[in-house]
N, C-alpha and C positions, 0 to 999 in steps of 0.2 A: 211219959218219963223216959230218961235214959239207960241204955243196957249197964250191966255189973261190969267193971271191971273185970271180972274172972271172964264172964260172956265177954266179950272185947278181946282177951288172952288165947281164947280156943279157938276162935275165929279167925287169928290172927294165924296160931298154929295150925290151923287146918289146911290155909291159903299154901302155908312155907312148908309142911311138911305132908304135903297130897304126895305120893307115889303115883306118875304118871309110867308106864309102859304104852308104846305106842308099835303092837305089830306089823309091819310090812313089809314089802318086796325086798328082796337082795340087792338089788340098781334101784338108787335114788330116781326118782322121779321118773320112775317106768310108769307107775298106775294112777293114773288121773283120780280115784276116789283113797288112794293114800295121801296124793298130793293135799286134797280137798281137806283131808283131818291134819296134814301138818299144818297146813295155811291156817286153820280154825286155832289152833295150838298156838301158835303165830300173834295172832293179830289177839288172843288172850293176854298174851306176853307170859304163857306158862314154860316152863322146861318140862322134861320129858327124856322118858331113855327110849332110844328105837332099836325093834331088836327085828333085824332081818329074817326072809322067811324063804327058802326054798321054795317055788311053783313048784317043784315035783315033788317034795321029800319033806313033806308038812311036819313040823314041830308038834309033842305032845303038848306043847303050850299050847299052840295056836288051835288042835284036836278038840283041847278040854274048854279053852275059850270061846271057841265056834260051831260046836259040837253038828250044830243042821250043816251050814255051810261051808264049814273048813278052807273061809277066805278069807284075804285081808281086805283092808285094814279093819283093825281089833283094836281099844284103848282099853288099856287096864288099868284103872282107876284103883286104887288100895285094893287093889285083889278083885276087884268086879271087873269082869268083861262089860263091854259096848261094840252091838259089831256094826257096821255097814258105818260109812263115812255120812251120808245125813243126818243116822244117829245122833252119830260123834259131837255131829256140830251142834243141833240141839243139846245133849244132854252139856256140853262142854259152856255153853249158852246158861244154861239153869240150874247146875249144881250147884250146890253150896257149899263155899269153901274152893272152890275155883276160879273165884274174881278175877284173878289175876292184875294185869294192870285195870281190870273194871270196866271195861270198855266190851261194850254188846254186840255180838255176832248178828242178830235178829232183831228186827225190829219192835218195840216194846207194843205197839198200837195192833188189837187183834186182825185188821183190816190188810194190811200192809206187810204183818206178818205173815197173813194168807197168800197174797199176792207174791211175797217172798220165797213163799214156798213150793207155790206152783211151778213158778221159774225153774229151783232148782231141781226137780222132778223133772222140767220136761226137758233141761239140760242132762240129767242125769242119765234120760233114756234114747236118748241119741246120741252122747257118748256112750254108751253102754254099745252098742250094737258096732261101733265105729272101733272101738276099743278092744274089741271081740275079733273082730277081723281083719284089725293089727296083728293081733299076739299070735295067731290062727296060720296067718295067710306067708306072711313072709315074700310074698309077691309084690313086685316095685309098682306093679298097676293097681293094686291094694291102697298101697299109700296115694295116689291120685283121687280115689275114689272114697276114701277116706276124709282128703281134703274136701271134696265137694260138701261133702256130710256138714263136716265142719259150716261152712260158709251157709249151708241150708241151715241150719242149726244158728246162727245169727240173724236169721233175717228177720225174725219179730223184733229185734233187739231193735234193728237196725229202723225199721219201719215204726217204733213205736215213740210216743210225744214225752220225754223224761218227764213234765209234768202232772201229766194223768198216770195217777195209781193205779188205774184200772188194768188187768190184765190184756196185754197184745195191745199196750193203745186206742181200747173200741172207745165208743162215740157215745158220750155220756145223754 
C-alpha cells in the first residue's frame, strides 16, 4: 500500500527544509576534498550555506565539528557534523530527506559500488600527498612534480577497458 499523506508532507518538508552547512577553505576551490563535497552537493541539486575557514585560525565551529581532525571539509547536516569529503559524499548519497533532485551519487549495485569506491580512495590518496606538497612547498619545481603525480595518477584510468567493471581493467 501507499504512504499517508502526512508521511508524503514530512518527507517533503524534510527535503526543503534540511539545514545544509558546508565548512571550508577561505579561497574557493583551494582544496580538492572541499571541492569533491561541493560537487556531491552539486550534482544532489541541494543548496547549502558555506561558511569559510581560516587554515591558521580554526573556527570554534569547525573545533567542535572535527574535534580529532580540526580539518575541512565538514557538512552540517541539522546540526550533525560529517567530516572528511568521502564521508560527505556517501552520507549525502543515503540520507533521508536529502533526495534532492533524486539523482545517485553512487552506484546502487553492491559490485560497482565497490569498484566505485576503490577508485575514489586511490584517487584520494595520491591527491592527498600531491596536495600536501602544494600548500607546503610554495616552490615553482613543486608544481612540475606535482603535475607528474597528476598524470601517474591517471594512468589506470587511462589504460583501463570502460566496459569492464572490474577494477584497473584486469582480465576477466
Amino acid at each position: 500500500q501507499g504512504r499517508s499523506i502526512r508521511e508524503e508532507d514530512e518527507e517533503t518538508l524534510m527535503a526543503g527544509d534540511a539545514e545544509l552547512k558546508l565548512l571550508g577553505w577561505w579561497a574557493p576551490g583551494v582544496s580538492p576534498y572541499v571541492l569533491r563535497a561541493q560537487m556531491a552537493l552539486a550534482v544532489k541539486g541541494l543548496s547549502y550555506e558555506y561558511l569559510p575557514e581560516d587554515r591558521w585560525s580554526k573556527s570554534d565551529l569547525l573545533v567542535a565539528s572535527n574535534p580529532v581532525y580540526k580539518k575541512v571539509p565538514v557538512l552540517i547536516h541539522d546540526g550533525r557534523p560529517v567530516c572528511e569529503s568521502l564521508h560527505i559524499v556517501e552520507y549525502l548519497d543515503d540520507a533521508p530527506g536529502l533526495a534532492g533532485n533524486g539523482t545517485s551519487i553512487l552506484p546502487a549495485d553492491p559490485y560497482s559500488h565497490a569498484v566505485a569506491r576503490f577508485w575514489a580512495a586511490y584517487v584520494n590518496d595520491k591527491v592527498s600527498s600531491s596536495f600536501h606538497t602544494q600548500i607546503t612547498s610554495g616552490c615553482a619545481w613543486s608544481y612540475i612534480s606535482i603535475s607528474t603525480r597528476f598524470v601517474a595518477t591517471a594512468v589506470p584510468f587511462v589504460h583501463r577497458d570502460p566496459q569492464d567493471s572490474k577494477v584497473g581493467g584486469e582480465r576477466r
